[in-house]
C-alpha positions as CSV (number, residue, x, y, z in Angstrom):
1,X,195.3,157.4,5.4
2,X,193.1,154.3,4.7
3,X,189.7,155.3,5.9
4,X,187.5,152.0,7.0
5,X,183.9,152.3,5.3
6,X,181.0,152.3,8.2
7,X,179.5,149.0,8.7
8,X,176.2,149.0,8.3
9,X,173.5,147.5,10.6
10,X,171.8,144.7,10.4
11,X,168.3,145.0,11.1
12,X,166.3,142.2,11.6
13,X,162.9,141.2,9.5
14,X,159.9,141.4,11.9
15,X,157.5,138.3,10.6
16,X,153.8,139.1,10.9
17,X,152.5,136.3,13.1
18,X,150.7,133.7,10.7
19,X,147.1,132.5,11.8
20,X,147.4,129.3,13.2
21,X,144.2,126.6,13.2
22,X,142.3,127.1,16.3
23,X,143.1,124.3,18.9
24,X,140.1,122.7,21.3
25,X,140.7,123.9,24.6
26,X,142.8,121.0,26.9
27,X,142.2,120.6,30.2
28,X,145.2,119.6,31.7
29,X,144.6,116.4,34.4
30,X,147.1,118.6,36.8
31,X,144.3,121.3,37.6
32,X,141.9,118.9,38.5
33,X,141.8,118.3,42.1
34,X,141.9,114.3,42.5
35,X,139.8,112.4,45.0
36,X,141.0,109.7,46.9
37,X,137.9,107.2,45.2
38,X,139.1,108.5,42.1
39,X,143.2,108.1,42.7
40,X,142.2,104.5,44.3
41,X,140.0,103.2,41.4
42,X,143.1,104.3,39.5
43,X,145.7,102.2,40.9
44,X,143.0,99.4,41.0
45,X,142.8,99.3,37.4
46,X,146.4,99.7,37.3
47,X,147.0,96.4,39.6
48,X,144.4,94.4,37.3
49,X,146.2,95.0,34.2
50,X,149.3,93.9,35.6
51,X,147.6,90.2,37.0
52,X,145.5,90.1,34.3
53,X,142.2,90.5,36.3
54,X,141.3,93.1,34.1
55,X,141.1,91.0,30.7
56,X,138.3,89.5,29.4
57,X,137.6,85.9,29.6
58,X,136.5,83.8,27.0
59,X,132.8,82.6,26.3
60,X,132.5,79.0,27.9
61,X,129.9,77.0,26.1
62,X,127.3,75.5,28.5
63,X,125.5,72.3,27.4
64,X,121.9,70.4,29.4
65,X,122.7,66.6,28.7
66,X,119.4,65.0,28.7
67,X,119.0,61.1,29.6
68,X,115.9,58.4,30.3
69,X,114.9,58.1,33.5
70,X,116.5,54.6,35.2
71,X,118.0,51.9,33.5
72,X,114.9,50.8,31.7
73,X,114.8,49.8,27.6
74,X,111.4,50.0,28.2
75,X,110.9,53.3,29.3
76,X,113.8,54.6,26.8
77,X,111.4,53.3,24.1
78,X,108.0,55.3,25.5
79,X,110.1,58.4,25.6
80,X,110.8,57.4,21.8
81,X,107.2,58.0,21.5
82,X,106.9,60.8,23.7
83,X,109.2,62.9,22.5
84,X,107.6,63.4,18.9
85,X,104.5,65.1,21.6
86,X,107.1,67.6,23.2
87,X,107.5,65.5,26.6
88,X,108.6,62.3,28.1
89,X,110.5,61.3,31.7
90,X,113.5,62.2,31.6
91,X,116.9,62.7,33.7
92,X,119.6,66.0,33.2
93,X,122.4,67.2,33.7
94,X,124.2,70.7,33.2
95,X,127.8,70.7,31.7
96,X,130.5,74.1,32.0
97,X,133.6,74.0,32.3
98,X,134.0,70.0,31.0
99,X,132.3,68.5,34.4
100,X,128.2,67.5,34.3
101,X,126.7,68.5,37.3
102,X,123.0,67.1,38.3
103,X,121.1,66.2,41.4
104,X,119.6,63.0,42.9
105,X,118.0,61.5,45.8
106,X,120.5,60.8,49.0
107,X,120.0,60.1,52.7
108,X,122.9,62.3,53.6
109,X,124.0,65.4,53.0
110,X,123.7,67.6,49.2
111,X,122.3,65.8,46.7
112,X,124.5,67.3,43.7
113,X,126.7,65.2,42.1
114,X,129.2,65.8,39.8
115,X,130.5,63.2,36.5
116,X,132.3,63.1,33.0
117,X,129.9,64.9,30.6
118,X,127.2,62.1,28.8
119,X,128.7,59.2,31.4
120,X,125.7,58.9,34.1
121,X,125.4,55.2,34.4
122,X,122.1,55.6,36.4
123,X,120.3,56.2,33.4
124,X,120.1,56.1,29.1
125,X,122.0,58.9,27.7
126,X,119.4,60.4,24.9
127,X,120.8,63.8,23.5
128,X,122.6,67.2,24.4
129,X,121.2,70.8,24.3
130,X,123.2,73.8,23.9
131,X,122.2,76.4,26.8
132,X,124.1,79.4,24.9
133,X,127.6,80.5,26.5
134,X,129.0,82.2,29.9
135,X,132.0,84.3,31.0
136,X,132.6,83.0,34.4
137,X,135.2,81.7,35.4
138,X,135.9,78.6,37.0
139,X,135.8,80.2,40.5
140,X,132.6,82.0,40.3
141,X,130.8,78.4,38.6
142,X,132.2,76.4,41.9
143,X,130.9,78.9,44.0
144,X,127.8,78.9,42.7
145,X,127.5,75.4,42.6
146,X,128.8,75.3,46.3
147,X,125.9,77.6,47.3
148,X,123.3,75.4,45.6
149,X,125.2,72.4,47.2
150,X,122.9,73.6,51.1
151,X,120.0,74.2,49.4
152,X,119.8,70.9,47.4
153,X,119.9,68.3,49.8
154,X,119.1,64.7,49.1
155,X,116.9,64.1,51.5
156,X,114.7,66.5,49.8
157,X,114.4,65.3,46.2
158,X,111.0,64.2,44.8
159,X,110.2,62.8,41.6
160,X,108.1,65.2,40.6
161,X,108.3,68.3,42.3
162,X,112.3,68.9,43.2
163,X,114.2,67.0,40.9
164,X,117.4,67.1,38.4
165,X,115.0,68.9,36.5
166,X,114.5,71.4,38.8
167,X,118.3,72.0,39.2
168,X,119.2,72.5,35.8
169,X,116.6,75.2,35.6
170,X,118.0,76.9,38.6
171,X,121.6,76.2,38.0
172,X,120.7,77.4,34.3
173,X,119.1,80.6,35.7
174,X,122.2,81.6,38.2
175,X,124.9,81.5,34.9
176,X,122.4,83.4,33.3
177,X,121.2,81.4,30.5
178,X,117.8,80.8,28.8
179,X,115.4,78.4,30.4
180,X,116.2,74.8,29.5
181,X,113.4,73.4,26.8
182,X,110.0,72.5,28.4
183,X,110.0,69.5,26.7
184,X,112.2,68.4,29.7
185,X,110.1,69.4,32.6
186,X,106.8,69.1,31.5
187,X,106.0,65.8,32.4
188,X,106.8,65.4,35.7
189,X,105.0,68.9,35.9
190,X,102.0,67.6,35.0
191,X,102.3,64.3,37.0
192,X,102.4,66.5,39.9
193,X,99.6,68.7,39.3
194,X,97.5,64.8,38.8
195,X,98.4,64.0,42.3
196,X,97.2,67.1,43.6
197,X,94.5,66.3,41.9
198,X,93.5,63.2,42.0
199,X,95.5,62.3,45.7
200,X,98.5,60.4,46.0
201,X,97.0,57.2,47.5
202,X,94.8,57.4,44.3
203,X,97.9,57.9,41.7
204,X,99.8,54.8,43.6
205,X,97.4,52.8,43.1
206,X,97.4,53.6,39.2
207,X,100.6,53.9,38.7
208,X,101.0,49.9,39.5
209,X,98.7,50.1,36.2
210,X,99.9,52.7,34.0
211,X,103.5,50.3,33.9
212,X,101.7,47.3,33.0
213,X,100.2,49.0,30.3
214,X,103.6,50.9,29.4
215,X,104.9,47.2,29.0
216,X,102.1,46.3,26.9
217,X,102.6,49.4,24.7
218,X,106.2,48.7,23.9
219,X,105.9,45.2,23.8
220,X,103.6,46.4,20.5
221,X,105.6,48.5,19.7
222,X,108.8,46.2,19.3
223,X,106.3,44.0,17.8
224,X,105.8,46.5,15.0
225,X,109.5,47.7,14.6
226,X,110.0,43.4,14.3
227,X,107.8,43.3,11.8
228,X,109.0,46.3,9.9
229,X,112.9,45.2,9.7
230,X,112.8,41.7,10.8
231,X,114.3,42.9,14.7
232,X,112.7,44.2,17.4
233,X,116.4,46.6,18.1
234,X,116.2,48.2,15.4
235,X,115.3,51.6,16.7
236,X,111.3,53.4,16.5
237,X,109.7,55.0,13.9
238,X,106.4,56.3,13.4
239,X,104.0,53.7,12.6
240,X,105.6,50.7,14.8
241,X,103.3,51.1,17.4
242,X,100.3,50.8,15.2
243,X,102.1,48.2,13.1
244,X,102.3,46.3,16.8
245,X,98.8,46.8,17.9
246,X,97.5,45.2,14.3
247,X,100.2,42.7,14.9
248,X,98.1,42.1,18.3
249,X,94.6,42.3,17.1
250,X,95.6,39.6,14.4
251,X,96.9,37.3,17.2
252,X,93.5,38.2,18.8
253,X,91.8,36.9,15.8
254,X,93.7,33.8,15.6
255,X,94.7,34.6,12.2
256,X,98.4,35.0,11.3
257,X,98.3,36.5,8.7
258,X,96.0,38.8,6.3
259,X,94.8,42.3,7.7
260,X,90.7,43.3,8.8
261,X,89.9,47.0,9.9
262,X,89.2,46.0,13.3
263,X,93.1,44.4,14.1
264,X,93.9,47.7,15.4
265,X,91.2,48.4,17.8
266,X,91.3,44.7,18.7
267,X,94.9,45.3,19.6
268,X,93.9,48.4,22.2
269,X,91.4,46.6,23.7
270,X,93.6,43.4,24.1
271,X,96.7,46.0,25.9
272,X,94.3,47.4,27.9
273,X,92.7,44.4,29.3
274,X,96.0,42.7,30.2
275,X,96.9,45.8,32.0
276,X,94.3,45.9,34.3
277,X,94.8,42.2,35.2
């Protein structure tokens, strides 16, 4: 007989357990008890994402558009002058969003008005400032502008003391910008602080002065630009207005031509005196 050899067994390898590196210790999100703030704020942030509440809006740049007060060449000219000593009179405007928003004087209802950026026709467009940038949106800008629009009436503008100045400051201060430059305000700052001073039946009755002898002074002083380049349009530079009061002080002398030391004081003294005619 054919006798089958025993099968042997197969015995299986035990495999020491390797040491494995040591892993921080997770704490699973399903063990944590969840509060209903928590579970809310959750499916808030989940709803923004989705309408797109939740991204970030691009900086908007926001410029002050600076112009001379009225209509006035004459006045455009002084603020010329005035400028190179850090002040002048001057109208502005704030722009965000592609619309200039400023404030003027009106019998009815809120004195803010809103235009194309750098197209006021009330006034001479000088120069633009850049205020820095924002990240509101449209909504939030019309909504601050529509609170402002009850507290800025037009019955209440003054010249001196609640003007467009005064807006763009504030307006500036709500999108959370810098302060516009003093070079803007300081002016009718300091006229303001004169009338308290002085009174304002006092000022009146120098101001009817102080614009004949603006007149004077840039009637010299497009005498000088005249005769530095021939026409009296060809812009100011420094020098023109003494180049005008010598121009006057010669006429004074009766003497067209030639120069004496005393043509410039001769030209004050001649301005002066027709202003207080």
């Amino acid at each position: 007989f054919f006798v089958e050899p025993p099968r042997t067994q197969r015995v299986k390898a035990v495999v020491a357990p390797q040491p494995t590196a040591k892993q921080p210790n997770m704490v699973s999100l399903a063990n944590v008890p969840q509060s209903p703030q928590f579970i809310a704020d959750g499916f808030r942030r989940l709803q923004q994402s989705f309408d797109g509440r939740g991204c970030k809006l691009p900086a908007v740049p926001v410029t002050l558009h600076v112009y001379s007060v009225g209509q006035s060449a004459a006045i455009d000219t002084v603020n010329d002058l005035l400028r190179l000593c850090g002040t002048g009179a001057y109208h502005a405007a704030v722009e965000v969003y592609g619309v200039e928003w400023s404030y003027g004087c009106r019998e009815e209802g809120s004195g803010i008005f809103e235009c194309r950026p750098g197209t006021c026709d009330m006034h001479i467009y000088r120069e633009k400032v850049k205020l820095g940038k924002i990240t509101h949106s449209r909504e939030e800008v019309r909504s601050i502008v529509e609170e402002m629009c009850d507290q800025y009436l037009g019955a209440d503008y003054d010249l001196l003391r609640f003007n467009c100045c005064t807006f763009c400051a504030d307006f500036a201060q709500r999108l959370g910008l810098p302060p516009i430059p003093s070079w803007v305000m300081n002016l009718a700052n300091a006229c303001a602080k004169a009338v308290d001073i002085v009174g304002e039946e006092r000022m009146v009755a120098l101001g009817d002065k102080s614009f004949a002898a603006v007149d004077k002074v840039v009637e010299a002083i497009e005498l000088g630009t005249t005769e530095r380049t021939g026409t009296p349009d060809a812009g100011f530079k420094i020098g023109d207005l003494t180049r005008g009061l010598i121009a006057v002080g010669r006429e004074r002398r009766r003497c067209p031509i030639g120069f004496c030391l005393s043509d410039c004081f001769l030209g004050i003294r001649e301005c002066w005196r027709c202003s207080q005619l």
